[in-house]
TIRO-2110 file (N, C-alpha, C; in Angstrom, 1 decimal):
// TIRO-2110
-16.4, 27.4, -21.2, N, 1, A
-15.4, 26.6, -20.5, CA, 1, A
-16.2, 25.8, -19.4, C, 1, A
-15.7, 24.5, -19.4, N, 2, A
-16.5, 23.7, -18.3, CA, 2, A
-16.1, 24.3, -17.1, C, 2, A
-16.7, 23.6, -15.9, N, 3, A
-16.3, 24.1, -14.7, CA, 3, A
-16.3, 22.7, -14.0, C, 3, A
-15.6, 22.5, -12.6, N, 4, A
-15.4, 21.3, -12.1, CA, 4, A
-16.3, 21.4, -11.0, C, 4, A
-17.1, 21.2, -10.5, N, 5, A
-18.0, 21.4, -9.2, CA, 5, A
-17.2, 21.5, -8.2, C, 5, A
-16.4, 20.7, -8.2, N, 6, A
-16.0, 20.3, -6.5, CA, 6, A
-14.5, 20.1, -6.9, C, 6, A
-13.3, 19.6, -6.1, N, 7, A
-12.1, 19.1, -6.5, CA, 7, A
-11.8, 17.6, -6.7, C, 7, A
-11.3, 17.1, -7.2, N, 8, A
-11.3, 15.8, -7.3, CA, 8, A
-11.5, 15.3, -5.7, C, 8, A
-11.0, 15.3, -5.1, N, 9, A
-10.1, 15.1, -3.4, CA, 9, A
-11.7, 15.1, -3.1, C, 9, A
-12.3, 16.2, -3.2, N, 10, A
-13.0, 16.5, -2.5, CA, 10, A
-15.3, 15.3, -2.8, C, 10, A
-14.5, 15.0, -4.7, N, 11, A
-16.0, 14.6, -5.2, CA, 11, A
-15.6, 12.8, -4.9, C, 11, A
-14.8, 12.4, -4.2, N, 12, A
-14.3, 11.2, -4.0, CA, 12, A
-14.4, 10.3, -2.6, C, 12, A
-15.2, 11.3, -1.7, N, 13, A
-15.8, 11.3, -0.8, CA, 13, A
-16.9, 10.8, -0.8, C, 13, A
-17.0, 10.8, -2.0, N, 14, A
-18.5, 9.8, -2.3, CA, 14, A
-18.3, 9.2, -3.1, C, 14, A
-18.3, 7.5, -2.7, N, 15, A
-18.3, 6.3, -3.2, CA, 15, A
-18.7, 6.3, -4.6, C, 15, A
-19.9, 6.4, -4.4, N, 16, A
-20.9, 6.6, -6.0, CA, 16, A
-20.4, 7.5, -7.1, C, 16, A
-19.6, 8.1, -6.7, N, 17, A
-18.9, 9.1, -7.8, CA, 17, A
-17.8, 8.3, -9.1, C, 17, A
-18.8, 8.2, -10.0, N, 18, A
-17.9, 6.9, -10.9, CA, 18, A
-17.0, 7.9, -11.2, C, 18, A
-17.6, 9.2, -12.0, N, 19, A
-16.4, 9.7, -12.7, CA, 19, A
-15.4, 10.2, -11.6, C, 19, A
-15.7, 10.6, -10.7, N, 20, A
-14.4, 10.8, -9.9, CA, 20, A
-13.3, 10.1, -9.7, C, 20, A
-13.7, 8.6, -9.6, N, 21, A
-12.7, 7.7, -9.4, CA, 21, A
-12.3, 7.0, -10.5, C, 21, A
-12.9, 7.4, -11.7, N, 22, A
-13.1, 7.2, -13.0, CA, 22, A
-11.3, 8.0, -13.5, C, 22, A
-11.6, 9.1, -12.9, N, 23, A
-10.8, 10.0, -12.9, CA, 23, A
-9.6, 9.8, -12.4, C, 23, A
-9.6, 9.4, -10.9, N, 24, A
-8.5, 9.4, -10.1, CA, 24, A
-7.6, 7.9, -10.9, C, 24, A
-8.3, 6.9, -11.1, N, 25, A
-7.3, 5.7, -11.9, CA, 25, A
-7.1, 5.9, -13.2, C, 25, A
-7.8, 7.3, -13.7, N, 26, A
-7.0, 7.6, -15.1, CA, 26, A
-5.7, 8.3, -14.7, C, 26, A
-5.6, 9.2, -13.7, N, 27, A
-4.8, 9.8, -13.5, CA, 27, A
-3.6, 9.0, -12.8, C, 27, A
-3.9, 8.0, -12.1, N, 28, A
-2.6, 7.7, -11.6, CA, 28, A
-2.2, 6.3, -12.1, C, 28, A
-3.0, 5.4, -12.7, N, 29, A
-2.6, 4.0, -13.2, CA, 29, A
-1.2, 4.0, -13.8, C, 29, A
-0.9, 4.6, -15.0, N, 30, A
0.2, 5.4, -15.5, CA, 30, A
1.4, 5.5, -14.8, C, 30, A
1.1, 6.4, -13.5, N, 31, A
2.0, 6.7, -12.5, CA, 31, A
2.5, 6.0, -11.9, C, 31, A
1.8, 4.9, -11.4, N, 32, A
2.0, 4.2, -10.0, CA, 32, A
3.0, 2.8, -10.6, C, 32, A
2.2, 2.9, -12.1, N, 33, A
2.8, 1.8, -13.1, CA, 33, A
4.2, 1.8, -13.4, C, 33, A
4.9, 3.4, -13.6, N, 34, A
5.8, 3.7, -13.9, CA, 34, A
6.9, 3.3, -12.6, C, 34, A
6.1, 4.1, -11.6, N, 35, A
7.1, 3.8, -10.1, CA, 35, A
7.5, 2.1, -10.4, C, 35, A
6.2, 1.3, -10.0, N, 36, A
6.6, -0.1, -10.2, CA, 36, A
8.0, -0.4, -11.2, C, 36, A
7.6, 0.1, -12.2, N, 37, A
8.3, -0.5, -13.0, CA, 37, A
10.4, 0.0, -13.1, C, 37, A
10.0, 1.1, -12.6, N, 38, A
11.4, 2.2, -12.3, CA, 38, A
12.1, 1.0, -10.9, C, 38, A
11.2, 0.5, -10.3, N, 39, A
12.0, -0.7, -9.1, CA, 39, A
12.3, -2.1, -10.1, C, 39, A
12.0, -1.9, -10.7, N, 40, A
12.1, -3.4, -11.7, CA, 40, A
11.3, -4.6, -11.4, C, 40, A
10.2, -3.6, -11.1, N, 41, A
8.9, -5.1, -11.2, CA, 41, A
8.1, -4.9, -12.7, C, 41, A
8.4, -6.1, -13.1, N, 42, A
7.5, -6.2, -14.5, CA, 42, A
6.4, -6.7, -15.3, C, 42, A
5.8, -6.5, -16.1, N, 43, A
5.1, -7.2, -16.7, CA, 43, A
3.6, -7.5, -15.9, C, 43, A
3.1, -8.4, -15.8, N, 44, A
1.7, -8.5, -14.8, CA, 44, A
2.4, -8.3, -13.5, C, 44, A
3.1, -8.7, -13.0, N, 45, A
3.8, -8.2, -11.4, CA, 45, A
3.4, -6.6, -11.6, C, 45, A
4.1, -5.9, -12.4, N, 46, A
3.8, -4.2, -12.5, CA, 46, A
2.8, -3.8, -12.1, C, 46, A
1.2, -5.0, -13.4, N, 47, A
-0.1, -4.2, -13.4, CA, 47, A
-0.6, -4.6, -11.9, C, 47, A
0.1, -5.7, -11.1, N, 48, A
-0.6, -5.9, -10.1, CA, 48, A
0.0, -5.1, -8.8, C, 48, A
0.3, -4.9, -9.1, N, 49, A
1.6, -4.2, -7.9, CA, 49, A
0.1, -2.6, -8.1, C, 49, A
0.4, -2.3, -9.5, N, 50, A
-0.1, -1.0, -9.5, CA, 50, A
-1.9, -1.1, -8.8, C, 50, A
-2.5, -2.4, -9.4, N, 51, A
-3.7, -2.6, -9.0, CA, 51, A
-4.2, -2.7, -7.3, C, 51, A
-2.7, -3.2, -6.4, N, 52, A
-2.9, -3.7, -5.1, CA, 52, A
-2.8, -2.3, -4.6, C, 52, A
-2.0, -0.8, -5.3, N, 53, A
-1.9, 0.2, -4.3, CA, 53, A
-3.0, 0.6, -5.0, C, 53, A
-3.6, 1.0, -6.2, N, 54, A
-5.3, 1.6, -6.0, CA, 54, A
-6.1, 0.7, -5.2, C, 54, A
-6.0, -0.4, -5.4, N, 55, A
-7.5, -0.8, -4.4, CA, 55, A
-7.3, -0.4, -2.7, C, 55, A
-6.1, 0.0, -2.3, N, 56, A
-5.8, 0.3, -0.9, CA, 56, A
-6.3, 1.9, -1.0, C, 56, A
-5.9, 2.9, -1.8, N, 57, A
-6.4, 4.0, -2.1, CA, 57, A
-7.9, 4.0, -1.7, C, 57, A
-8.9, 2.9, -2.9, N, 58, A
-10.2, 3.2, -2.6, CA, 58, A
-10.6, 2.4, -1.1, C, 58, A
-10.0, 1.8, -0.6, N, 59, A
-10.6, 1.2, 0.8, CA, 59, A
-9.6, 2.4, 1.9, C, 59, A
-8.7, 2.4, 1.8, N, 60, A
-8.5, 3.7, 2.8, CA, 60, A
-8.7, 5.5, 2.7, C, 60, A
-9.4, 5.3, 1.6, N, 61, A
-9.9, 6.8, 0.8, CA, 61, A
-10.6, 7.5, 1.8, C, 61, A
-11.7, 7.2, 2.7, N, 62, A
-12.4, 7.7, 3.9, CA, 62, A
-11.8, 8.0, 4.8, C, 62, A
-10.5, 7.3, 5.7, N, 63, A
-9.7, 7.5, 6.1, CA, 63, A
-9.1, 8.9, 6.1, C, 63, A
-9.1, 9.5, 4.9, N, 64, A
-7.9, 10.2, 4.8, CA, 64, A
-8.2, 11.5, 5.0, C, 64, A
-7.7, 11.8, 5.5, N, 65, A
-7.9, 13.6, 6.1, CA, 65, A
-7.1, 14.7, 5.1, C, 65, A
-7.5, 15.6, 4.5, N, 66, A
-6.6, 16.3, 4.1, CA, 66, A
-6.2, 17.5, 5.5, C, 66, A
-4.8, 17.5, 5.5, N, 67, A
-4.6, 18.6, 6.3, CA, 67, A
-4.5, 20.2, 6.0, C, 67, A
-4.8, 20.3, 4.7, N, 68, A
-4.8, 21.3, 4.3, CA, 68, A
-3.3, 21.8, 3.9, C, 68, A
-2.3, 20.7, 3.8, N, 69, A
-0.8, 21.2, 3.5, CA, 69, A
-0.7, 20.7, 2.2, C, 69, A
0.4, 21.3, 1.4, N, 70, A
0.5, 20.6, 0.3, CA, 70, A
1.5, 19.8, 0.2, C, 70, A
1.1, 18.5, -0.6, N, 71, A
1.7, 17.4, -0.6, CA, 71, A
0.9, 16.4, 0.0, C, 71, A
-0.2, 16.7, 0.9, N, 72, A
-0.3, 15.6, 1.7, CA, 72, A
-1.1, 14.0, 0.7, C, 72, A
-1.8, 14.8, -0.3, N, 73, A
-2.3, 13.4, -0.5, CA, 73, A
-1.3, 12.7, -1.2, C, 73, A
0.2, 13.7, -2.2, N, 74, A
1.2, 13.0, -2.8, CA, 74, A
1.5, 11.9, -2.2, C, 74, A
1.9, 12.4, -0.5, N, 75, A
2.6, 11.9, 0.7, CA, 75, A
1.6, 10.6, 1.1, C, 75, A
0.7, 11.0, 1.0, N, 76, A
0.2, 9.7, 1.6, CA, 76, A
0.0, 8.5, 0.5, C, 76, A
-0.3, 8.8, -0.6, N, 77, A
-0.2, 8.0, -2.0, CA, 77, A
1.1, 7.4, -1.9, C, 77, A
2.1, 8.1, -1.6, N, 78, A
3.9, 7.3, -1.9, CA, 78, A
4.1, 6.4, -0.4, C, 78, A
3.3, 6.7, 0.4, N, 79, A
3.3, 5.7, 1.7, CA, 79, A
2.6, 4.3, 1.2, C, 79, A
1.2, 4.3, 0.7, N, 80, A
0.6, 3.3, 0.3, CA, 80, A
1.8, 2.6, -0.4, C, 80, A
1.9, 3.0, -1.4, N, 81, A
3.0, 2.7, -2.9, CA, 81, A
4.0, 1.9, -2.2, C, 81, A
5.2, 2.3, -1.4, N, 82, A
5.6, 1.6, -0.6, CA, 82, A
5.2, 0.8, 0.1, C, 82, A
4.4, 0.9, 0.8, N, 83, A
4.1, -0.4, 2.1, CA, 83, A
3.3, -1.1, 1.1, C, 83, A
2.6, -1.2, 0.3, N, 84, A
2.3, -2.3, -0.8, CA, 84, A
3.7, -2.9, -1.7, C, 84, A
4.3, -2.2, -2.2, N, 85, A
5.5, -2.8, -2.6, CA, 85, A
6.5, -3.7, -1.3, C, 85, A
6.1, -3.1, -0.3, N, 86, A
7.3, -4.0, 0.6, CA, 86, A
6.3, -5.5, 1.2, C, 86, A
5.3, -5.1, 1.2, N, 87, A
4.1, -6.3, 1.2, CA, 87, A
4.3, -7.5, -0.1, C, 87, A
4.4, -6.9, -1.0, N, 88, A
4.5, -7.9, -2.4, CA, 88, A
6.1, -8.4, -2.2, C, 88, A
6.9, -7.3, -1.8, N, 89, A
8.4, -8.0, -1.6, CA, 89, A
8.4, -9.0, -0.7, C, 89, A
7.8, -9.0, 0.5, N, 90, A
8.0, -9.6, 1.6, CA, 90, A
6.7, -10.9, 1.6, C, 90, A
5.9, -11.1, 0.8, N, 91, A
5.8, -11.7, -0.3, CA, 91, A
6.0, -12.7, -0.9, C, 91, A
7.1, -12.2, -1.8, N, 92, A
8.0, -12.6, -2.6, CA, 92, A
7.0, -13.0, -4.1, C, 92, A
6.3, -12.0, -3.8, N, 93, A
5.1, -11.5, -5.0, CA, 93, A
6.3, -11.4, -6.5, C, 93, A
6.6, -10.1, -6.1, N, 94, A
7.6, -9.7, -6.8, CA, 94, A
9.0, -9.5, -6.1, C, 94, A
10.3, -9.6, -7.3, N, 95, A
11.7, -9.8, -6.9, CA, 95, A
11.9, -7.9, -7.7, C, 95, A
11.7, -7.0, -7.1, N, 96, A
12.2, -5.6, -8.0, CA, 96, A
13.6, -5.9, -6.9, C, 96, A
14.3, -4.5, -7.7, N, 97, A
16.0, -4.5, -7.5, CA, 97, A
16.0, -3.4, -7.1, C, 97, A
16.5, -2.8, -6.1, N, 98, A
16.4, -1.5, -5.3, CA, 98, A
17.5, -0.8, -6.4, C, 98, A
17.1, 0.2, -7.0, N, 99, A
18.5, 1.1, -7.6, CA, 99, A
19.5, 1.0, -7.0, C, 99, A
20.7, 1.0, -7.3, N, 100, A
22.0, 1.6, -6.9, CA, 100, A
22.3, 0.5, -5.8, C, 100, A
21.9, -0.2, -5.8, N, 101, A
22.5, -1.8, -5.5, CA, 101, A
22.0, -1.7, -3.5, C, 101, A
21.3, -1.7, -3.8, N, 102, A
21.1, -1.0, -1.8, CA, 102, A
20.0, -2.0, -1.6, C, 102, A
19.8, -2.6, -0.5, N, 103, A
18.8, -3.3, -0.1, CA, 103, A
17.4, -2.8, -0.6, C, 103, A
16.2, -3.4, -1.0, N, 104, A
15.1, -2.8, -1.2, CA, 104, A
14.6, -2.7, -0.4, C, 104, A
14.3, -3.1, 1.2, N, 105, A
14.1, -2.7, 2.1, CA, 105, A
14.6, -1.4, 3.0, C, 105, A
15.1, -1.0, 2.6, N, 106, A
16.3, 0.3, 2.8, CA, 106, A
16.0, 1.3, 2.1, C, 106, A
15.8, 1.1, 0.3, N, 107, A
15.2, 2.0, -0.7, CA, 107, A
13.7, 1.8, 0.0, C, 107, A
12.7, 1.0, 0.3, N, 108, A
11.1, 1.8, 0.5, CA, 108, A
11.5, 2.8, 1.8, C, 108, A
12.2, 2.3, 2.7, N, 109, A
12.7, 3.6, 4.3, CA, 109, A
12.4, 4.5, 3.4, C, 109, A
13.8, 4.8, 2.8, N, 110, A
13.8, 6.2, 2.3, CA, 110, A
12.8, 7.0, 1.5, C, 110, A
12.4, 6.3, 0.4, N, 111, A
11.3, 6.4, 0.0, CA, 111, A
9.9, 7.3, 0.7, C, 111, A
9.9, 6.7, 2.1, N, 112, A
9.0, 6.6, 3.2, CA, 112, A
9.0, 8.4, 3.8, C, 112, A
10.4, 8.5, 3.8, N, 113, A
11.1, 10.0, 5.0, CA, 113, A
10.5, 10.9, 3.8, C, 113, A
9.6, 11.4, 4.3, N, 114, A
9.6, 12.5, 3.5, CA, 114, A
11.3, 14.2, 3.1, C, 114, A
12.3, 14.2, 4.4, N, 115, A
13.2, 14.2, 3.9, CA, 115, A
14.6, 14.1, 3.4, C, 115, A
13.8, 13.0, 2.5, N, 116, A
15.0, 12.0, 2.1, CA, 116, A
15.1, 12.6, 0.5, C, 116, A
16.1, 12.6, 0.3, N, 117, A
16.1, 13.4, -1.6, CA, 117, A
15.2, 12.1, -2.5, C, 117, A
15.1, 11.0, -1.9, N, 118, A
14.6, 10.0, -2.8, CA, 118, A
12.9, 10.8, -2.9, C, 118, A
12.6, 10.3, -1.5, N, 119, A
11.4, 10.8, -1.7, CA, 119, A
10.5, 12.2, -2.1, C, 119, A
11.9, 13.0, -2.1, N, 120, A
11.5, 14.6, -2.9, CA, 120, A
11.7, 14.2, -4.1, C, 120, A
12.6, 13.7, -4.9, N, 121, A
12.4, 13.1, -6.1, CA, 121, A
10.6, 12.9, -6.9, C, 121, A
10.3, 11.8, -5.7, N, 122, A
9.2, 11.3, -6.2, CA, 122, A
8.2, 12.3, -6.5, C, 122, A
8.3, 13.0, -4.9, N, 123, A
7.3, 13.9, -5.1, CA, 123, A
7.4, 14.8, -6.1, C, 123, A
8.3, 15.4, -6.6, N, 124, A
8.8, 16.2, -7.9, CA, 124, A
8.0, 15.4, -9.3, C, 124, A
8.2, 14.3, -9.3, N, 125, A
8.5, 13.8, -10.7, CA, 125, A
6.7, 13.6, -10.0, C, 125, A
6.0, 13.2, -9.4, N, 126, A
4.6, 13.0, -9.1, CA, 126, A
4.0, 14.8, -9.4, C, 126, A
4.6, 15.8, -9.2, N, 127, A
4.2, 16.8, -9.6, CA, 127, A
4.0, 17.5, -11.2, C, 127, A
5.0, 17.1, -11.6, N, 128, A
5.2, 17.0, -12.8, CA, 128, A
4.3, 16.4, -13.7, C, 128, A
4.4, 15.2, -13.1, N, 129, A
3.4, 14.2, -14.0, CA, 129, A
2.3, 14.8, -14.1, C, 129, A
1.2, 14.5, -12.4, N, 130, A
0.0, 15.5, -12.8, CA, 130, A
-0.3, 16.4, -13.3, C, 130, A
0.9, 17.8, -13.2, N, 131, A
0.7, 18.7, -14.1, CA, 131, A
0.4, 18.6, -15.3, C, 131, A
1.6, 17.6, -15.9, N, 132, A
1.3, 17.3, -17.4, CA, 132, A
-0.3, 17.2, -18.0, C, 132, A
-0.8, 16.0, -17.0, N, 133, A
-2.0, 15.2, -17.3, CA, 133, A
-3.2, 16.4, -17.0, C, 133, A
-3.4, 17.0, -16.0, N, 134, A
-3.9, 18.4, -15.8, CA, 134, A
-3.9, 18.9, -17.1, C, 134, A
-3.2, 19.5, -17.4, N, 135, A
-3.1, 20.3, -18.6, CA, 135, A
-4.1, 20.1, -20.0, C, 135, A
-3.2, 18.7, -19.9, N, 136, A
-4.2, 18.0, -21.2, CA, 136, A
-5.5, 18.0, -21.0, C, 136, A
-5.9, 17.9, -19.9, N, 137, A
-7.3, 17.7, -19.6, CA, 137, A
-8.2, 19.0, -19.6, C, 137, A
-7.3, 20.1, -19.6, N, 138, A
-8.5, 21.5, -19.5, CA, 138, A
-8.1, 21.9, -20.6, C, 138, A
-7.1, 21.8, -21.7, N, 139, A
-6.9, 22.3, -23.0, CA, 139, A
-8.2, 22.6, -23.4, C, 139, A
-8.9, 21.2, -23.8, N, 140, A
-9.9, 21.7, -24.5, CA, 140, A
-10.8, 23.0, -23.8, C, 140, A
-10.9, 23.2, -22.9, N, 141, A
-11.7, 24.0, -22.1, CA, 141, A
-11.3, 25.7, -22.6, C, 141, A
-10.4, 26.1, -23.2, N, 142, A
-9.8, 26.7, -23.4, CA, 142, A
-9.6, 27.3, -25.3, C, 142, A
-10.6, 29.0, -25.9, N, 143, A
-10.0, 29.3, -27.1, CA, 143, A
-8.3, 28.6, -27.8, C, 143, A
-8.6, 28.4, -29.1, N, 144, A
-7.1, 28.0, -28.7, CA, 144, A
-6.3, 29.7, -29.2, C, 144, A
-6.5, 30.8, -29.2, N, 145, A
-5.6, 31.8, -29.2, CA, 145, A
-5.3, 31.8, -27.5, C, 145, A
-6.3, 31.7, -26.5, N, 146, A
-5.5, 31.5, -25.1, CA, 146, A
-4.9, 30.6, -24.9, C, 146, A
-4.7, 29.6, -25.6, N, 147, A
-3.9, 28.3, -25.3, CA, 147, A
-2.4, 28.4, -25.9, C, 147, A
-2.7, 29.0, -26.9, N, 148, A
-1.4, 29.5, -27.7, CA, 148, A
-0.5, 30.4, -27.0, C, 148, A
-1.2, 31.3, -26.1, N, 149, A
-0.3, 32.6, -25.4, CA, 149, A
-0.2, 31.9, -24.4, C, 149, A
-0.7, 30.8, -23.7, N, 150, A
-0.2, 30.4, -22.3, CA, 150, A
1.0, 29.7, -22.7, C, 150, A
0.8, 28.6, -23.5, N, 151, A
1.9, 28.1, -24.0, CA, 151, A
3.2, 28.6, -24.8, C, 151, A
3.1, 29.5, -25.3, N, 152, A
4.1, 29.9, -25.3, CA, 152, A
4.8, 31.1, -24.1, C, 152, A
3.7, 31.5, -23.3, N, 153, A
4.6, 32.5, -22.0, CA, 153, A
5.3, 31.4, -20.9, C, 153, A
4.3, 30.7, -20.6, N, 154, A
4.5, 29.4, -19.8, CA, 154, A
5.2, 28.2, -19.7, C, 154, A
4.5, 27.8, -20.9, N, 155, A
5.2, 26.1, -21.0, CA, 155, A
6.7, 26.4, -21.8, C, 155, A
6.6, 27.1, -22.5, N, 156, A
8.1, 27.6, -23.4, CA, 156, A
9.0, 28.4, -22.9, C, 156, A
8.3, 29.1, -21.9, N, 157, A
9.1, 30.4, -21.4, CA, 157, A
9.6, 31.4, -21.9, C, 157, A
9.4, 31.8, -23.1, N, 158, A
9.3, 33.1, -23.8, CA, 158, A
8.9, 34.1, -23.4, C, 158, A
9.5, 35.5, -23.5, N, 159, A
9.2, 36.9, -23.0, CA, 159, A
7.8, 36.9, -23.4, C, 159, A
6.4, 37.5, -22.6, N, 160, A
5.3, 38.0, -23.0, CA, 160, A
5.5, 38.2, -24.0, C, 160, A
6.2, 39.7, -24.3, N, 161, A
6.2, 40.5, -25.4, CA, 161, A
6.5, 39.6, -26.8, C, 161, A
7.4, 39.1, -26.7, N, 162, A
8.0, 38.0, -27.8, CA, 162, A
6.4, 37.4, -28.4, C, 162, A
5.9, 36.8, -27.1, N, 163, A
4.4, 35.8, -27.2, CA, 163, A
3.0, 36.8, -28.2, C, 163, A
3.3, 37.6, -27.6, N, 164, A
2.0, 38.6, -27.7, CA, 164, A
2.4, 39.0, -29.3, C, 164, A
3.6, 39.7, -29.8, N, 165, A
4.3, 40.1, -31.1, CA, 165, A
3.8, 38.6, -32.1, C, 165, A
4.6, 37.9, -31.7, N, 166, A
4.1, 36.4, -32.5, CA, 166, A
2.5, 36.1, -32.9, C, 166, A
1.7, 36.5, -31.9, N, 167, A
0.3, 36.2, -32.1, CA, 167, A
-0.4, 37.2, -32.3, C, 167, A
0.2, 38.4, -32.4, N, 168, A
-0.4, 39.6, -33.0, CA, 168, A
-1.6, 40.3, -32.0, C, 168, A
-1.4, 40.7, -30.6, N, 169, A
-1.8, 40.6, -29.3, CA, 169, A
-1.1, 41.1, -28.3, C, 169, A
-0.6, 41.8, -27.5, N, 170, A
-0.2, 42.5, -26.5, CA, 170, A
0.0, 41.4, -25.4, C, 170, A
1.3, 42.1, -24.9, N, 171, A
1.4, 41.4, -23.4, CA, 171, A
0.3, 41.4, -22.6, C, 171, A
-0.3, 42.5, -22.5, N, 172, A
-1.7, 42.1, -21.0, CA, 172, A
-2.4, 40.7, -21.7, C, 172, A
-2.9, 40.6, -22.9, N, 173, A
-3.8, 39.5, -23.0, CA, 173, A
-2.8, 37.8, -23.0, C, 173, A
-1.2, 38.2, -23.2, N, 174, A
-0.7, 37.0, -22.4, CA, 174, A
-1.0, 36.6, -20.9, C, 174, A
-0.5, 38.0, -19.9, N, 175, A
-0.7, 37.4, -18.6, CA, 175, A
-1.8, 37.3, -18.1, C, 175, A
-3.5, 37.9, -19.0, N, 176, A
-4.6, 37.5, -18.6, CA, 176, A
-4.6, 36.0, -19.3, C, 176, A
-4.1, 35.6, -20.3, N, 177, A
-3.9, 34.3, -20.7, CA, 177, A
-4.0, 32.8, -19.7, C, 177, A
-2.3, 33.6, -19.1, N, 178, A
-1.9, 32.7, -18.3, CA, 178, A
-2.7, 32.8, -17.0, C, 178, A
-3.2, 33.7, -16.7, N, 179, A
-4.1, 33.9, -15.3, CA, 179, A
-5.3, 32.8, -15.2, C, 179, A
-5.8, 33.0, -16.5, N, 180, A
-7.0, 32.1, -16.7, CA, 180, A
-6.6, 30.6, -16.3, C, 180, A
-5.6, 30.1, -17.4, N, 181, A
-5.2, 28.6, -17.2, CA, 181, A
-4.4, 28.0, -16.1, C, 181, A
-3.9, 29.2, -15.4, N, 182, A
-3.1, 28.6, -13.9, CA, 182, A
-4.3, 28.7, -13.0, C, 182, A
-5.8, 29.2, -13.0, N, 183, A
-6.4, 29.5, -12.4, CA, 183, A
-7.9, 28.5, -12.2, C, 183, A
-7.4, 27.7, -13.5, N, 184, A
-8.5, 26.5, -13.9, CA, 184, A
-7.5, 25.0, -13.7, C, 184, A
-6.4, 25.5, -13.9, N, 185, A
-5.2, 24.8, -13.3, CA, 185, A
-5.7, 24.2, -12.0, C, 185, A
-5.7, 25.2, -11.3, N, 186, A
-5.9, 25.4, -9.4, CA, 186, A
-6.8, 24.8, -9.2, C, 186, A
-7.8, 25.3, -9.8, N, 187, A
-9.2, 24.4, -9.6, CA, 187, A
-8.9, 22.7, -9.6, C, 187, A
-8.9, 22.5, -11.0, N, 188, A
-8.7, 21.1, -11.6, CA, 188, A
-7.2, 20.2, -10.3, C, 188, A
-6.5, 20.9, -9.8, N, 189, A
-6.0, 20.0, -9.1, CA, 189, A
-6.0, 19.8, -7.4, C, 189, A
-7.6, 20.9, -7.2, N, 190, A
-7.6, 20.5, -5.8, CA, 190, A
-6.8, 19.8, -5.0, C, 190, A
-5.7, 20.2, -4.8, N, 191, A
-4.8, 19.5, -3.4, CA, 191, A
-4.6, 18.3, -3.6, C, 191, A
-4.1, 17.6, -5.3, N, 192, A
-3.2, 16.7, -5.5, CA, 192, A
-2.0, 17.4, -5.8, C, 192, A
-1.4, 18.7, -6.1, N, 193, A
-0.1, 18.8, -6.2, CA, 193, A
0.2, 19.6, -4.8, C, 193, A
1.8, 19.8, -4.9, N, 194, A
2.4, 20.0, -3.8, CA, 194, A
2.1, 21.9, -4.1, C, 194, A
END
C-alpha cells in the first residue's frame, strides 16, 4: 500500500509541490465547476469563474491557517467561491440566477453564514464529493478482497455477517477491512473534510 507523506493541506505549503497542487485542482476543478454551474453560469463563464476561485486559492494558500476544526478549509474554500462569484457578478462577468428567484446577492450572504441551511448544504454535498474522489484514489492501494468487504459493510451497508458469508470470511476480517480503509481514508484527507 502506498503511503502519503504528509496531508494534502499540509504538502501545499510548499509552492514547489507540483503534485500537491497537481492534486488539489484535480480534486476540486470538478467541484467548483459544478457549484458555478448549479448558479447558472455557463460554458467558458463556468471554466472561468472556476479558474478565478483556484488561482485565489493558490495566492491566498499561505495565508491560511488551519485551526484545527473541521470544515475549516471547506469553509474557507466556499468564502473564496463566493466573493469571486460576487466579484464576476458585480462585474457583470457573468449574469448566474440565484435559485428560487431571490436576489444573487442575497444567495452568496447565505451561502457566506456558515449557519445558513444553504451553506450546510454545500458543505454536505463538498463532503460527499471529496469522499467520493478520496476513495477512488486509494482503491488501488488496497487487495481487492479488502475492497470488496469494505464495500460491501460500508458503501452498501450490509450486515458484516451478510458481507463476510458472501465472501467466504468472517465478520472480524470485515471490520479489520473497514478499519484499514477509513484509516487510509483519514490519512488521504488531512483536514479537507468536515
Amino acid at each position: 500500500m502506498s503511503v502519503t507523506s504528509a496531508t494534502l493541506l499540509a504538502r501545499l505549503r510548499d509552492a514547489r509541490d507540483d503534485d500537491a497542487w497537481g492534486r488539489l485542482n484535480d480534486l476540486y476543478t470538478p467541484l467548483i465547476r459544478s457549484w458555478a454551474v448549479r448558479l447558472g453560469v455557463r460554458g467558458s463563464d463556468a471554466d472561468d469563474l472556476t479558474q478565478d476561485v483556484l488561482a485565489v486559492v493558490v495566492r491566498r494558500f499561505p495565508e491560511f491557517v488551519h485551526p484545527e476544526r473541521p470544515g475549516a478549509f471547506r469553509g474557507w474554500l466556499r468564502a473564496i467561491a463566493a466573493n469571486c462569484a460576487r466579484e464576476a457578478w458585480r462585474a457583470r462577468k457573468v449574469a448566474p440566477r440565484a435559485p428560487g428567484g431571490t436576489d444573487f446577492g442575497s444567495y452568496l450572504a447565505r451561502l457566506e453564514d456558515p449557519a445558513d441551511d444553504l451553506s450546510r448544504e454545500w458543505d454536505r454535498q463538498h463532503d460527499v464529493y471529496v469522499t467520493r474522489r478520496l476513495l477512488e484514489r486509494i482503491k488501488p492501494d488496497f487487495e481487492p478482497k479488502t475492497w470488496e468487504l469494505f464495500q460491501g459493510f460500508v458503501l452498501e451497508g450490509r450486515a458484516a455477517e451478510e458481507v463476510a458469508a458472501a465472501c467466504g470470511t468472517t465478520p472480524n476480517a470485515v471490520y479489520i477491512a473497514k478499519s484499514r480503509v477509513l484509516a487510509r481514508l483519514r490519512d488521504e484527507a488531512g483536514g479537507l473534510l468536515g
